[in-house]
N, C-alpha and C positions, 0 to 999 in steps of 0.2 A: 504494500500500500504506500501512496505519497506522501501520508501521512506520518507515516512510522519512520520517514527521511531527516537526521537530525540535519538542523543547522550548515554542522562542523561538514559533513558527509555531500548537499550540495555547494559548499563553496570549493572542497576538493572538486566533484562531477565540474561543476563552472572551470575552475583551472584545467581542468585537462580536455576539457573542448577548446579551450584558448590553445594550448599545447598544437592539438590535435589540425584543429585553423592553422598554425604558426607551420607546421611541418607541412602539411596541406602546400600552404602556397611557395615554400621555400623548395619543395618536390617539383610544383609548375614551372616556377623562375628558371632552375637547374634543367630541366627538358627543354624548357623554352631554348635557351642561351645553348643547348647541345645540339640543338634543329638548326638554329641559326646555323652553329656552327660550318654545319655540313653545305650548308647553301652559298657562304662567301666565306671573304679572306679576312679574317680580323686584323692582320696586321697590317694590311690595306685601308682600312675602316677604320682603325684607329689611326693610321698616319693623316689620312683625311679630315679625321675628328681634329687633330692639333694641328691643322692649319689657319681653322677654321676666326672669320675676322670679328676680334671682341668687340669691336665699335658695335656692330650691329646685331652681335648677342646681349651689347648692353641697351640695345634699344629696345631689344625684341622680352630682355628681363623685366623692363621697366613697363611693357604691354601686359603680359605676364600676372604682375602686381596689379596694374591696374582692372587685370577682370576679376583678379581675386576681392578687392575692395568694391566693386560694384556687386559680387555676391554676398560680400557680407551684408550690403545694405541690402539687396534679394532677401535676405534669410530674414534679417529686421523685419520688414515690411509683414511676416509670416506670423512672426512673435507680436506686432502688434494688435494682427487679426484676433487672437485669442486673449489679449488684455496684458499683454508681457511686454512694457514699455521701456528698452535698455537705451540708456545715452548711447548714440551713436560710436563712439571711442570705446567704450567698453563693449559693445557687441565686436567691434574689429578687434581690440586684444582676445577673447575671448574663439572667435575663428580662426585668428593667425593660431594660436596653441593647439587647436584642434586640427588645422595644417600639418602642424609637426609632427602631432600626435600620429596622425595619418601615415605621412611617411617615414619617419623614424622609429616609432614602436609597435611594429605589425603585429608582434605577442602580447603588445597589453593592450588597453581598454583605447578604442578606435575611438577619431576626436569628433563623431557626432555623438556615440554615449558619454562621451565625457561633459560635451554640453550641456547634454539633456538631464545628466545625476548633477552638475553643478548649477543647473536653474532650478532644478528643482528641490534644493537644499537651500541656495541662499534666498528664492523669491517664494517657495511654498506654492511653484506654479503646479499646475497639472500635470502627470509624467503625460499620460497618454495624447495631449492635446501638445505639448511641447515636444515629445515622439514624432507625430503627424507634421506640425511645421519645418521638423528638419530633414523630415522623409519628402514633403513634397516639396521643400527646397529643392531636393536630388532631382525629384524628378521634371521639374520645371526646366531645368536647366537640362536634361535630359532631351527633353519637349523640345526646345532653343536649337538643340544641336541636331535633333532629326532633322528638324525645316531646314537649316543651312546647309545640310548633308543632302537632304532633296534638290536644293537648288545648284548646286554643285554636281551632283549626279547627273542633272541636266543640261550641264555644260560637257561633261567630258564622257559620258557614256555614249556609246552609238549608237547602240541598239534603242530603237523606241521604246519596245516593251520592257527595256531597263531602266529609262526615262521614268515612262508612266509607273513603274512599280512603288521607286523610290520615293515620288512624288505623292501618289497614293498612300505610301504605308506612313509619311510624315503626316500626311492630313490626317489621316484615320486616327493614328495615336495622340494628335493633340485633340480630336473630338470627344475620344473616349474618356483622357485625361478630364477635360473639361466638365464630360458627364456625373465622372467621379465624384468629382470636387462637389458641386452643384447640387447631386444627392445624397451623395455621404459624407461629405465634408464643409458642411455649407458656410461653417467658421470662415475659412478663408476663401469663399466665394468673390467677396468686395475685392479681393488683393488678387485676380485671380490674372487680368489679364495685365496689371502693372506688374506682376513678377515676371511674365513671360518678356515682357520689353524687356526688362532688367536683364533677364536669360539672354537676350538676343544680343544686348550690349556685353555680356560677359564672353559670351562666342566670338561677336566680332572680334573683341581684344586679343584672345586666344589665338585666332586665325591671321591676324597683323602680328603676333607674335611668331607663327610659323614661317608667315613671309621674311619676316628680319632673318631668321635663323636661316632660311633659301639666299639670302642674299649673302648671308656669314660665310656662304660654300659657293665656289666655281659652277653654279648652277644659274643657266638665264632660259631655259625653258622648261616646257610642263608642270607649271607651279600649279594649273589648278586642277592638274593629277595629283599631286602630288599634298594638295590641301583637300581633296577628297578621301587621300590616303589616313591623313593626320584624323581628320573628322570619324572615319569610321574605325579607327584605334580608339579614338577615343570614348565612342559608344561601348566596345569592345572592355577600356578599362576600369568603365563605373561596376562591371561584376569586379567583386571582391576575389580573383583569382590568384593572383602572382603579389609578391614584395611589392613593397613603395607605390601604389596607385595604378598598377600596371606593369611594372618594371619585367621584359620578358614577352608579356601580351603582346604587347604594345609593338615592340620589335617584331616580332611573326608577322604580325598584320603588315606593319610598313615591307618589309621583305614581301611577301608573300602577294600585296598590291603592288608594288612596282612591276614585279613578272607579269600581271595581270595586265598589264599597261603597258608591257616588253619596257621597263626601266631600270636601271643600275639596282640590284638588291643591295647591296653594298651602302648606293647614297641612301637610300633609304634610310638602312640600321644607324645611320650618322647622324643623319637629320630626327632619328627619336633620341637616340641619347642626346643629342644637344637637345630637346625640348627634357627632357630629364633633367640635365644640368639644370637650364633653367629654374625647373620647379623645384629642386634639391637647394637652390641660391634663391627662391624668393618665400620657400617657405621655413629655413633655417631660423632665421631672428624668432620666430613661436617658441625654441628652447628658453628664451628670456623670460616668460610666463610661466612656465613651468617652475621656476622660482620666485615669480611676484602675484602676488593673487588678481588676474585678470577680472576679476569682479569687483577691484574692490576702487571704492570711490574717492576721487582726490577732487579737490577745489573748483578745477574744470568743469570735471564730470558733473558734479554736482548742480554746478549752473546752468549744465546743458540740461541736466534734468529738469529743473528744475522752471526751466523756460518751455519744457517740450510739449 
C-alpha cells in the first residue's frame, strides 16, 4: 500500500529516479556524440570551431540574452494571470538561476521546479497554478517556434506537400494550444495571445543569434537551411533527452539536416556547439544566485513593487 511508504523510503524512491534521469540522458549524450562521431571528422570540426570570428559570437551572445530577458518577462506576464505579482528584477534573477540550474545540474532539481518550490514557499502561491504558468510558459514558446519553423519550411522545402504539412501542423498546434488554455486553463486566457508575441520576439532573437554565429564561420550561403536546421533542433531539444538542454540532440539533428539539404555535416556540428557556447556564456552568471537569494528584496525592488 502507499500508505505504508514512510517519509525516509520516498525521498530515497525521489533520488534514484533523479539518478536514474541523470544516467538516462548522460547514456543519450554518449551515443549521440559516438553517431556523430562516425559521420564526420572532429578534428576538422573543431579546427573550424577555433577559427570561428568572436566579434560576431559577441553579437550573436548579446541576441542570445536578449531573448532570454524577453522570456523572463513571457513567464511574468503568466505569474500575473494567476495573482503572482514579482518586480520585474527579481523575476529575471530568479530565471537567470533557473538557466543554470538547467544546464549545469542535470542530476539535481531542474530550474523550472526550483521556481515553482521557491514561489511557493516564499509567496504561499498555489503549486498547481504556478506549475501551469511555467508549463505553458514552455509551451508558448514552443507555439512561437513551430510558426517560425513553418515559415521557414516554406522557404526552403521543395516539395509542396512538405510546404503545406509544416505549415499545417504549426497552425493546428497553436489552435489546439489555444483551445486548451480557453477551456482548461482559463487563468491565463487574458495573457494568452500577448505571451505568444512575446514567444515570437524571443524566436526572433534566437534566430538573429544563429545568423551572427553563420556569419562567425566562412559560410555566405544556405542560411535559411541552415536556420530551419537550428529551429527544428530546437523543437527537438525542449524533450528533456540529452545533458545541458540538448547537448548531443541537438548535434544529430544539425548533422543529420545538412545531408538532408546535401550540406557540410561537419559545419553543421560547428554551428550547434557555437550556439552551445553561446548559451553555456549567457547562462553562467545564474551561478551568482545560487548564493544570493534571488527572491529577496533590496531598495529597488521594493519600489518597483511597490509602484506596480
Amino acid at each position: 500500500m502507499n500508505s505504508d511508504i514512510s517519509p525516509a523510503e520516498k525521498i530515497k524512491d525521489s533520488a534514484l529516479v533523479r539518478i536514474l534521469k541523470l544516467l538516462g540522458k548522460i547514456g543519450v549524450t554518449i551515443i549521440c556524440f559516438w553517431y556523430i562521431s562516425k559521420k564526420i571528422d572532429f578534428s576538422q570540426a573543431l579546427s573550424a570551431l577555433s577559427k570561428a570570428s568572436w566579434q560576431y559570437l559577441l553579437v550573436a551572445l548579446i541576441f542570445f540574452i536578449l531573448s532570454k530577458v524577453l522570456s523572463a518577462f513571457r513567464l511574468n506576464i503568466n505569474f500575473q494571470n494567476i495573482g503572482l505579482r514579482l518586480p520585474p528584477l527579481i523575476n529575471l534573477r530568479l530565471y537567470w538561476l533557473g538557466m543554470f540550474y538547467n544546464l549545469f545540474l542535470p542530476g539535481a532539481i531542474s530550474g523550472d521546479a526550483y521556481k515553482i518550490i521557491r514561489l511557493k514557499r516564499r509567496y504561499n502561491s498555489d503549486y498547481r497554478k504556478v506549475s501551469a504558468a511555467v508549463l505553458l510558459d514552455r509551451f508558448s514558446g514552443v507555439m512561437a517556434l513551430a510558426v517560425i519553423l513553418g515559415a521557414y519550411g516554406y522557404l526552403v522545402l521543395d516539395k509542396k506537400i512538405f510546404q503545406i504539412a509544416i505549415l499545417s501542423a504549426g497552425m493546428i498546434s497553436l489552435l489546439v494550444f489555444y483551445l486548451l488554455v480557453r477551456y482548461f486553463l482559463k487563468d491565463f486566457l487574458p495573457g494568452f495571445l500577448t505571451t505568444f508575441v512575446w514567444g515570437l520576439g524571443v524566436q526572433c532573437c534566437q534566430v538573429i543569434c544563429v545568423y551572427f554565429i553563420l556569419l562567425s564561420l566562412p559560410i555566405s550561403w544556405h542560411q535559411h537551411e541552415w536556420i530551419f536546421i537550428f529551429l527544428a533542433a530546437a523543437v527537438i531539444s525542449v524533450l528533456p533527452l540529452s545533458l545541458g538542454g540538448g547537448l548531443g540532440t541537438r548535434e544529430v539533428v544539425f548533422a543529420e539536416g545538412a545531408r538532408f539539404f546535401h550540406l557540410d555535416p561537419q559545419v553543421g556540428v560547428v554551428i550547434s556547439l557555437l550556439f552551445y557556447l553561446v548559451t553555456v556564456a549567457g547562462s553562467v552568471w545564474g551561478v551568482y544566485y545560487s548564493f544570493h537569494d534571488p527572491l529577496k528584496e533590496n531598495e529597488v525592488t521594493s519600489k518597483m513593487k511597490s509602484h506596480g
